[in-house]
Backbone as a printed PyTorch tensor [residue, N CA C, xyz], in Angstrom:
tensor([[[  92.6230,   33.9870, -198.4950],
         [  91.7320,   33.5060, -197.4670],
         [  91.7590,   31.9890, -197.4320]],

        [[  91.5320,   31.7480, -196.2600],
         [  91.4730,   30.1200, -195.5150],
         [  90.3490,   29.2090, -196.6440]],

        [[  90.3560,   27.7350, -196.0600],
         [  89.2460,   27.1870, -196.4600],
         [  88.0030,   27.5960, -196.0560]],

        [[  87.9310,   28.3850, -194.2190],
         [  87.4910,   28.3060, -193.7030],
         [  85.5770,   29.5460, -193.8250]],

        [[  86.3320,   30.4460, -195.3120],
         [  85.3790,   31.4240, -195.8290],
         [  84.8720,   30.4330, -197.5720]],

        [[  85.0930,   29.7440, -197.7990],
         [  84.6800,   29.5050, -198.9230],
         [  83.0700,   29.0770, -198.5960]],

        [[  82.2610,   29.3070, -199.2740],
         [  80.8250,   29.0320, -199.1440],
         [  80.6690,   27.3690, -199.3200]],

        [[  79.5410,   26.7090, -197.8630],
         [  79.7480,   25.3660, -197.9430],
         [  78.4460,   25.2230, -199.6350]],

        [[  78.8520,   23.8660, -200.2040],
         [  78.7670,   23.6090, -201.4330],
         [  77.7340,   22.4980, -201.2160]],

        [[  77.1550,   21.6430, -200.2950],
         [  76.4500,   20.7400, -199.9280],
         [  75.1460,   20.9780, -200.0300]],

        [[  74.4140,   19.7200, -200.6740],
         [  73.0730,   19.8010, -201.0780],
         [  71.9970,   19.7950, -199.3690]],

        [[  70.7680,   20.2780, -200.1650],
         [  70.2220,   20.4750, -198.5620],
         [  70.2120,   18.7090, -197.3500]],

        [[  70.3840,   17.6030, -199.1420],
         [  70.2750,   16.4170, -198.4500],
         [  71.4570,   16.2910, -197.6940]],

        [[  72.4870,   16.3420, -198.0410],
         [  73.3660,   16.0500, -197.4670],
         [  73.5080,   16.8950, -196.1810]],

        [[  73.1620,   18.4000, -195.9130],
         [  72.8530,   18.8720, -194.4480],
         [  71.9340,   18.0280, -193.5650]],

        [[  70.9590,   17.9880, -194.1570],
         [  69.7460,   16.7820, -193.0850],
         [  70.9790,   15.6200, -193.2060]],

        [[  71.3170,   14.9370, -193.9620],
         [  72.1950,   13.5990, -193.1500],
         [  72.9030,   14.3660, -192.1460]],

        [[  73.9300,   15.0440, -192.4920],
         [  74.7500,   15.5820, -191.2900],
         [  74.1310,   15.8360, -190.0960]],

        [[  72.9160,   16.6550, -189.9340],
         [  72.6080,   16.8230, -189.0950],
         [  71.2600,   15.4610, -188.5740]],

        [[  71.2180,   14.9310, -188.9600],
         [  70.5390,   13.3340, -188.3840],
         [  71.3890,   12.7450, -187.9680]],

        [[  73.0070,   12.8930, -187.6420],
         [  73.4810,   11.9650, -186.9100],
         [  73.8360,   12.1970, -185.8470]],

        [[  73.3670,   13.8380, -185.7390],
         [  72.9920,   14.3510, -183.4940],
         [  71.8740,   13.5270, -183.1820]],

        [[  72.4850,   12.9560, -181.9560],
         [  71.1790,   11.9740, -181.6450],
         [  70.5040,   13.1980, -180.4020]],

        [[  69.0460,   12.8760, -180.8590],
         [  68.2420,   13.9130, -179.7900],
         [  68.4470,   14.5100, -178.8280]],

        [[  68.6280,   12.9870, -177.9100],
         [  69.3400,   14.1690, -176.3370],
         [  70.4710,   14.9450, -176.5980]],

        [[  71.6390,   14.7370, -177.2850],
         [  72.1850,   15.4420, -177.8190],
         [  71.9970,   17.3590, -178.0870]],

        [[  70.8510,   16.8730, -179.2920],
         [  70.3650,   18.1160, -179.6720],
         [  69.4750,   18.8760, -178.5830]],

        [[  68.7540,   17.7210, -177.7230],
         [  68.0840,   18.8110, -176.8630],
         [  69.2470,   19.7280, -175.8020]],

        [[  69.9260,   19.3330, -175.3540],
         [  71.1580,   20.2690, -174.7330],
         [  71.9590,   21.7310, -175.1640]],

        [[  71.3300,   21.4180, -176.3820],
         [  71.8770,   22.7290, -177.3410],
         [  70.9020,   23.2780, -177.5560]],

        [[  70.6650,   24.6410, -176.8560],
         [  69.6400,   25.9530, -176.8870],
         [  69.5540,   26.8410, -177.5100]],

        [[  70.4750,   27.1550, -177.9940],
         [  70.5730,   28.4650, -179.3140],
         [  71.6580,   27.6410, -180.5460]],

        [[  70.9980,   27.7310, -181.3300],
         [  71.3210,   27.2680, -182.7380],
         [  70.8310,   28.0790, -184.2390]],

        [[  71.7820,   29.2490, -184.1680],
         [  71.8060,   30.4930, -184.8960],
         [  72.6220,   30.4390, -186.6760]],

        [[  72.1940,   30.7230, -187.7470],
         [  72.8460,   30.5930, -188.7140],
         [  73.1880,   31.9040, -189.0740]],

        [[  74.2070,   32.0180, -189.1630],
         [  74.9720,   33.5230, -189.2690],
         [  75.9120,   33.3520, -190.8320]],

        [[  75.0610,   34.3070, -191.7000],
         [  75.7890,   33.6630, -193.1140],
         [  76.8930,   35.1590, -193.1370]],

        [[  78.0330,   34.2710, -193.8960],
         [  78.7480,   35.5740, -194.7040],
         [  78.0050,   36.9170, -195.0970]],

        [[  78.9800,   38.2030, -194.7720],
         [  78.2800,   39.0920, -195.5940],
         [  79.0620,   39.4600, -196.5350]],

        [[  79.1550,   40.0440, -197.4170],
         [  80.0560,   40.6170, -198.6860],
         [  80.6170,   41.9840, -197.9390]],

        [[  81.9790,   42.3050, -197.9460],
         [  83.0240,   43.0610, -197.9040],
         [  82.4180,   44.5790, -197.9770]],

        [[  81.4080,   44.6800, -199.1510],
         [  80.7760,   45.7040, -199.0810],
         [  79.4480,   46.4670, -198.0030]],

        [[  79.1120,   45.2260, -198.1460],
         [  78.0210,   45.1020, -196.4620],
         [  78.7330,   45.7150, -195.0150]],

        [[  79.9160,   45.1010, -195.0300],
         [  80.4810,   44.9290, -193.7520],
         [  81.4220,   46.5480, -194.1030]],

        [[  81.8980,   47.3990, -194.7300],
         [  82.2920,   48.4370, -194.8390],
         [  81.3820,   49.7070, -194.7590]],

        [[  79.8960,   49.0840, -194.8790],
         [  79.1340,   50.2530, -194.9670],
         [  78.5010,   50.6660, -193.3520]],

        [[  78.8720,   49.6150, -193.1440],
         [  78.6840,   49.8400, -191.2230],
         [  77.5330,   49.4730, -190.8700]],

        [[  76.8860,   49.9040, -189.3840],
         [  75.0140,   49.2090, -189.3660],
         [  74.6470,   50.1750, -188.5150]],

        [[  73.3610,   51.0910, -188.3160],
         [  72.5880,   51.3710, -187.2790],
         [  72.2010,   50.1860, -186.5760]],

        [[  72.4280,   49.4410, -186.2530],
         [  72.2300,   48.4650, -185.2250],
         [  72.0500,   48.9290, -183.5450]],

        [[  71.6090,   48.2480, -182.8350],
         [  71.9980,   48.2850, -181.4900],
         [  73.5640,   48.6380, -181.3720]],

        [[  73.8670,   49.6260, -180.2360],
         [  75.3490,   49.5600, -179.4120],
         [  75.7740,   48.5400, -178.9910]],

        [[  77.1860,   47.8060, -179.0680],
         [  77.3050,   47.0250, -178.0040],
         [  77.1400,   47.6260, -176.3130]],

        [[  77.1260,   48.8000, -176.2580],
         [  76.8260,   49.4230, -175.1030],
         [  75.5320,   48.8320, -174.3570]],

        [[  74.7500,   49.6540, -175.1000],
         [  72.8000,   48.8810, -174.8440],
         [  72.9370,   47.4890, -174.8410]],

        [[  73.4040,   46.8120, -175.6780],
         [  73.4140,   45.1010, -175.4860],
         [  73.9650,   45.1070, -173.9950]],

        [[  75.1190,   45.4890, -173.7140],
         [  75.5270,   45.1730, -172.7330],
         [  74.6540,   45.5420, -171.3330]],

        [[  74.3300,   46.4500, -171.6880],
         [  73.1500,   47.4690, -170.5220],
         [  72.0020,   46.3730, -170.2640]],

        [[  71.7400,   45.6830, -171.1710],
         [  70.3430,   44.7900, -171.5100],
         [  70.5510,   43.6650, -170.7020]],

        [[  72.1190,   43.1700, -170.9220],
         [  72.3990,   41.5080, -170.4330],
         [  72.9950,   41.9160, -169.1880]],

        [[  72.8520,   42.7170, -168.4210],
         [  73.5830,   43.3810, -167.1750],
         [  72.6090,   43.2270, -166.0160]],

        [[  71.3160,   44.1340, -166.8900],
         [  70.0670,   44.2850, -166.0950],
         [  69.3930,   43.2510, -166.3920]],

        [[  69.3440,   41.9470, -167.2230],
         [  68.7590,   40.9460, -167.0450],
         [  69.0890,   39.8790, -166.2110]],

        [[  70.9680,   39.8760, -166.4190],
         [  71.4290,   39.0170, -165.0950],
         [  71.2230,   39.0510, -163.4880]],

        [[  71.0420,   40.8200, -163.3590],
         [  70.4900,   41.0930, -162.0400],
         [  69.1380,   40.3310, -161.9940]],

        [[  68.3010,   40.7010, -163.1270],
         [  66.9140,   40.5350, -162.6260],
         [  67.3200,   38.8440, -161.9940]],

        [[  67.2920,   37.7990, -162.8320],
         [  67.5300,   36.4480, -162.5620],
         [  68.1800,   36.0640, -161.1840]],

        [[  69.6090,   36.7920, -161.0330],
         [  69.8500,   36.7170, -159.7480],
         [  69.3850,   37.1100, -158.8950]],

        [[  68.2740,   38.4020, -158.5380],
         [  67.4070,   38.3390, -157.5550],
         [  66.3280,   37.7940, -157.6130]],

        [[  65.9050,   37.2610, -158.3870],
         [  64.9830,   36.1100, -158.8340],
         [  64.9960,   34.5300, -157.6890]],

        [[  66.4480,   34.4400, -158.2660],
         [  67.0720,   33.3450, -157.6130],
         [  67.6570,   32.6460, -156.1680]],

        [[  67.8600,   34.0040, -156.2580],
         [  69.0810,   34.2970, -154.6650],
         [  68.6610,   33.1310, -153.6470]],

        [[  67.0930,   33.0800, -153.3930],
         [  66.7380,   32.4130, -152.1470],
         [  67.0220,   30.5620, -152.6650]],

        [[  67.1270,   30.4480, -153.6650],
         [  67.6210,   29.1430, -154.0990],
         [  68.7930,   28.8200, -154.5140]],

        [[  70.0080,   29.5230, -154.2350],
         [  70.8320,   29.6380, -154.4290],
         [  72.0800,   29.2500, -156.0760]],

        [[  71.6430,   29.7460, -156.4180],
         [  71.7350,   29.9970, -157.8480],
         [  71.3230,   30.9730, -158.6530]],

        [[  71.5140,   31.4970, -159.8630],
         [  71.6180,   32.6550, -160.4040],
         [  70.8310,   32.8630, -162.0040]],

        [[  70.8270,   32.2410, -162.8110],
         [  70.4190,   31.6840, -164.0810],
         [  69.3970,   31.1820, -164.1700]],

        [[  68.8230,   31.8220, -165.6150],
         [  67.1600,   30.6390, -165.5790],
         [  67.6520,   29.4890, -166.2530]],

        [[  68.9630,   29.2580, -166.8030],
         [  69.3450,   27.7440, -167.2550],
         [  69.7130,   26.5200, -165.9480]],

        [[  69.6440,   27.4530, -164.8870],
         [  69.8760,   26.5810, -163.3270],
         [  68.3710,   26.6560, -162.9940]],

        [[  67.4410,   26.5270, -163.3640],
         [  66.2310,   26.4710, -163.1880],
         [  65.5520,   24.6500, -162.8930]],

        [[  65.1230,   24.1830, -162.2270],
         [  65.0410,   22.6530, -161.5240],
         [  63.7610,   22.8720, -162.2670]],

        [[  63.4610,   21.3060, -162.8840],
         [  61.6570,   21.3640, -163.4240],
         [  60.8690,   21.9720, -162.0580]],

        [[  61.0020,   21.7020, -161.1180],
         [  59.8190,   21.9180, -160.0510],
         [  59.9070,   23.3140, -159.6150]],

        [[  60.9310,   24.5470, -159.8180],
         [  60.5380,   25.8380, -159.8930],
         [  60.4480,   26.1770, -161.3580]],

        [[  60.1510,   25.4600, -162.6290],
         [  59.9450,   25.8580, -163.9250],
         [  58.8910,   26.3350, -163.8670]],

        [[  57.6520,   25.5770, -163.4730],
         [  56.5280,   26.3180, -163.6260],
         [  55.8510,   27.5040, -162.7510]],

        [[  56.9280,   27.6220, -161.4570],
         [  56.7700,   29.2070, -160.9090],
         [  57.3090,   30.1700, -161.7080]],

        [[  58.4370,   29.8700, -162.3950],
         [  59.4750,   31.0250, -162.7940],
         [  59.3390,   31.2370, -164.2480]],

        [[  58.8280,   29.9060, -164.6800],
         [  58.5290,   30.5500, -165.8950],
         [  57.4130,   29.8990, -166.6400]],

        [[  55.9290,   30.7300, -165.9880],
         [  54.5880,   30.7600, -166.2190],
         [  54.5350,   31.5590, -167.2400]],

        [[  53.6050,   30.8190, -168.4350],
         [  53.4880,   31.0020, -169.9780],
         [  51.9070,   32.0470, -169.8660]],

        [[  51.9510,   33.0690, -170.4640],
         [  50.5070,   33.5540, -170.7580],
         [  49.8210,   32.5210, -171.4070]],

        [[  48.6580,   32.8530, -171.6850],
         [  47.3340,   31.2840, -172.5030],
         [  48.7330,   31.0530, -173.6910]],

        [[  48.2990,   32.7620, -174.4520],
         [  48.9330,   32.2520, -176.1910],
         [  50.0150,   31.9360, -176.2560]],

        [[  51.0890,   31.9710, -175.0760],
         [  52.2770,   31.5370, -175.3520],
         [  52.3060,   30.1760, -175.0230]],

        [[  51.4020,   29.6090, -173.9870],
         [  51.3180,   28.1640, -173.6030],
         [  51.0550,   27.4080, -174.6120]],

        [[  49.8130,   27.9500, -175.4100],
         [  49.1280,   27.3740, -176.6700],
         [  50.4520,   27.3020, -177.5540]],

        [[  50.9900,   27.8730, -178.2220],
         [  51.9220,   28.3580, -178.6690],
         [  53.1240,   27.4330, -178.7540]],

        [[  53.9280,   27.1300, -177.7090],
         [  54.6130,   26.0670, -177.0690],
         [  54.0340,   24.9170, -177.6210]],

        [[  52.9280,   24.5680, -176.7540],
         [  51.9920,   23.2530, -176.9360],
         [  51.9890,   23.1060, -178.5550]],

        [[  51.6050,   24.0400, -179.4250],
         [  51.2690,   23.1570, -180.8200],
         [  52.9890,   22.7190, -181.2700]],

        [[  53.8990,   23.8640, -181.0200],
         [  54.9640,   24.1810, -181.8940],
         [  55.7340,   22.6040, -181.1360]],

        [[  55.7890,   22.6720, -180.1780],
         [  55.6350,   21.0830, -179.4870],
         [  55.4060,   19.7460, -180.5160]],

        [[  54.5340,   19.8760, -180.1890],
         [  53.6960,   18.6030, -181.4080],
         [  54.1230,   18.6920, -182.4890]],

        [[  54.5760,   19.4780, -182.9720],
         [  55.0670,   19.4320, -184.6570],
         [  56.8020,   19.5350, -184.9410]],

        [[  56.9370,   19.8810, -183.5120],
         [  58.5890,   19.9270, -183.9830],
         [  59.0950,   18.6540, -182.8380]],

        [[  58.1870,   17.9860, -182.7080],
         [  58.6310,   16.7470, -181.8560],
         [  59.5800,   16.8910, -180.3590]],

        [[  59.1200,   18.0730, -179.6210],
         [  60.0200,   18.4950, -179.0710],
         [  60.1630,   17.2210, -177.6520]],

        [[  61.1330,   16.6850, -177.0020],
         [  61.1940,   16.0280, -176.0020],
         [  60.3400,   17.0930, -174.7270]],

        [[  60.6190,   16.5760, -173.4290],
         [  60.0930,   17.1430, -172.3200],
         [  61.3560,   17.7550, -171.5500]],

        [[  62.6700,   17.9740, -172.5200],
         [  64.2270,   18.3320, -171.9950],
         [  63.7110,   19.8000, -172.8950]],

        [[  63.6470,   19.4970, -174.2460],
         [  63.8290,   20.3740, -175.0250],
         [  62.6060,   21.5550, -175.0080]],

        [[  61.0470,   20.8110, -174.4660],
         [  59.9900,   21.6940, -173.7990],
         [  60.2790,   23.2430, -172.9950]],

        [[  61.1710,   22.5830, -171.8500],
         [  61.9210,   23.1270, -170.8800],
         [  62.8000,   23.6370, -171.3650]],

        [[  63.4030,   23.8930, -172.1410],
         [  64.8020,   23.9210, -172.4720],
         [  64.3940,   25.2550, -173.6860]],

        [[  63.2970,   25.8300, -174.2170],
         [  62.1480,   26.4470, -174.7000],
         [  61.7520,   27.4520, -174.0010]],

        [[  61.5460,   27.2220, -172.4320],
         [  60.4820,   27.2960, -171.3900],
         [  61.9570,   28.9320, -170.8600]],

        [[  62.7870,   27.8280, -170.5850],
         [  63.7780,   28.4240, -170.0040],
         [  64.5980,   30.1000, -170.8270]],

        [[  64.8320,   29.5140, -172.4100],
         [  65.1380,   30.6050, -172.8560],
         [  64.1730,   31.6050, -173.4160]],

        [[  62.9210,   31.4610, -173.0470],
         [  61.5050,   32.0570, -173.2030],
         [  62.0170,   33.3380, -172.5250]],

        [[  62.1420,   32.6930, -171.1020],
         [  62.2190,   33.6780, -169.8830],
         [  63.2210,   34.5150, -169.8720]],

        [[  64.1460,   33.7580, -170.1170],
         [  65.8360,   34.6720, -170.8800],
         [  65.1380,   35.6790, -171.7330]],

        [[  64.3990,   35.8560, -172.6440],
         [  64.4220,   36.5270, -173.5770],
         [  63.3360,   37.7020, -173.2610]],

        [[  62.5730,   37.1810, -172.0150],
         [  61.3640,   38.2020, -171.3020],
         [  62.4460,   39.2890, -171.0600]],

        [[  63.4950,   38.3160, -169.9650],
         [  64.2180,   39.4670, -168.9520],
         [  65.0600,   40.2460, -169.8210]],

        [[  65.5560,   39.9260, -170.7880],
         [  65.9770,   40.8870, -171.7350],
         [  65.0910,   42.2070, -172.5680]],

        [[  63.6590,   41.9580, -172.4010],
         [  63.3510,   43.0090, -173.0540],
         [  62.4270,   43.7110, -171.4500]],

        [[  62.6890,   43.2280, -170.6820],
         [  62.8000,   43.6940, -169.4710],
         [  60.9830,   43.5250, -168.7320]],

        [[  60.8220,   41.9880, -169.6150],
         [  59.6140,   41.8620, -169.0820],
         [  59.2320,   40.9080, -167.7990]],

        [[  58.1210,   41.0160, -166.9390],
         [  58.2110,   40.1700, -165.9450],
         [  57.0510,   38.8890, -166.5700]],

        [[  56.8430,   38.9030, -167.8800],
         [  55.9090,   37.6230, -167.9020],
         [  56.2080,   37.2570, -169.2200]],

        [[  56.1620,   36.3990, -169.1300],
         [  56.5000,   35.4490, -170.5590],
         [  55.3490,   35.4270, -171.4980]],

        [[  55.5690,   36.1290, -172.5410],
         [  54.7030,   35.8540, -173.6700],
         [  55.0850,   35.1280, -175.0740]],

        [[  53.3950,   34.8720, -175.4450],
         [  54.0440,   34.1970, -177.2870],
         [  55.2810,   34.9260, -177.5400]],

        [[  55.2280,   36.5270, -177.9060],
         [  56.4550,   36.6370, -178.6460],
         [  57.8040,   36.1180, -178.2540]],

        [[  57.7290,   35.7910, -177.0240],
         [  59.1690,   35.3770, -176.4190],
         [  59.5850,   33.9390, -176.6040]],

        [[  58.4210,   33.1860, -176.6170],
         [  58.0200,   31.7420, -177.0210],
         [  58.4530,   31.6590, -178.3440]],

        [[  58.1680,   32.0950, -178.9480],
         [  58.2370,   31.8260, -181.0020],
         [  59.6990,   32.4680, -180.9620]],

        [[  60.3200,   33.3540, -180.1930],
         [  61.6820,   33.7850, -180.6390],
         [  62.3410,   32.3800, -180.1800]],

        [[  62.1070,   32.6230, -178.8620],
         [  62.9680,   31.2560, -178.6320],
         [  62.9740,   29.5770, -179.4890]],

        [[  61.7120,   29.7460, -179.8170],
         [  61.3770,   28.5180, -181.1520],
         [  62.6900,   28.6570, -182.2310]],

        [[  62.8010,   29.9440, -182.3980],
         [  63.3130,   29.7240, -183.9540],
         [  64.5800,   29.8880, -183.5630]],

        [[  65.1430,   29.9030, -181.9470],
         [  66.3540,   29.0010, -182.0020],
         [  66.6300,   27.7960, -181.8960]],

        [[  65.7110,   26.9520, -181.3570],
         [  65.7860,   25.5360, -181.9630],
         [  66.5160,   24.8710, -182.9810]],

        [[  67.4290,   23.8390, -182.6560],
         [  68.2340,   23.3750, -183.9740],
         [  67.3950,   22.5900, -183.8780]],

        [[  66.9900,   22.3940, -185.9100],
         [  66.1210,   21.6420, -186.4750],
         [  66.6260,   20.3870, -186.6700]]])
């Protein structure tokens, strides 16, 4: 095997430097920021009850519709083509998810790109579980894709 499986060896300081030298706007542009570790040989042979890729696919099929008829009359398709000034039609926060936002906001220093940018894959993640309103839970998922 490559270099490319050896487990990285770097102290947590040296990750925070690495990653302190994305400068913000930078980082706010980047929306999903997922850590996907190795599994051991044995993990990966024993197989998973997991989701189908079938159903995944069924999920991101019927969510792209939803968005595109969402959209249609503005011509565009995506809640990442979403303009601040239809953000807050399209993607209106229940109280606890607003609250929610708002503190996780304040503490993770979020810009008013990266707010939105929150706001947006909130709604992504409604239409995936095939909801028409954005709640906390969709809010805090989308939080903990945030690159820190």
């Amino acid at each position: 095997m490559g270099d490319a499986f050896r487990p990285c060896r770097c102290t947590p300081q040296q990750v925070e430097r690495y990653r302190s030298r994305l400068s913000g706007p930078l980082r706010d542009r980047i929306d999903l920021a997922i850590e996907v570790p190795a599994l051991p040989p044995d993990v990966l042979a024993a197989g998973t009850d997991g989701e189908s890729s079938r159903d995944v696919r069924a999920r991101v099929v019927s969510a792209r519709q939803r968005q595109d008829e969402r959209y249609s009359a503005f011509g565009f398709h995506t809640n990442a083509e979403l303009t601040p000034a239809l953000l807050s039609h399209h993607c209106a926060l229940v109280h606890d998810a607003s609250r929610l936002l708002t503190t996780a906001a304040t503490k993770m220093l979020l810009s008013a790109r990266g707010y939105d940018r929150v706001r947006k894959v909130a709604r992504t993640i409604a239409d995936l579980a095939g909801d028409d309103i954005v709640r906390a839970d969709h809010v805090a998922e989308a939080l903990q894709f945030r690159m820190l």
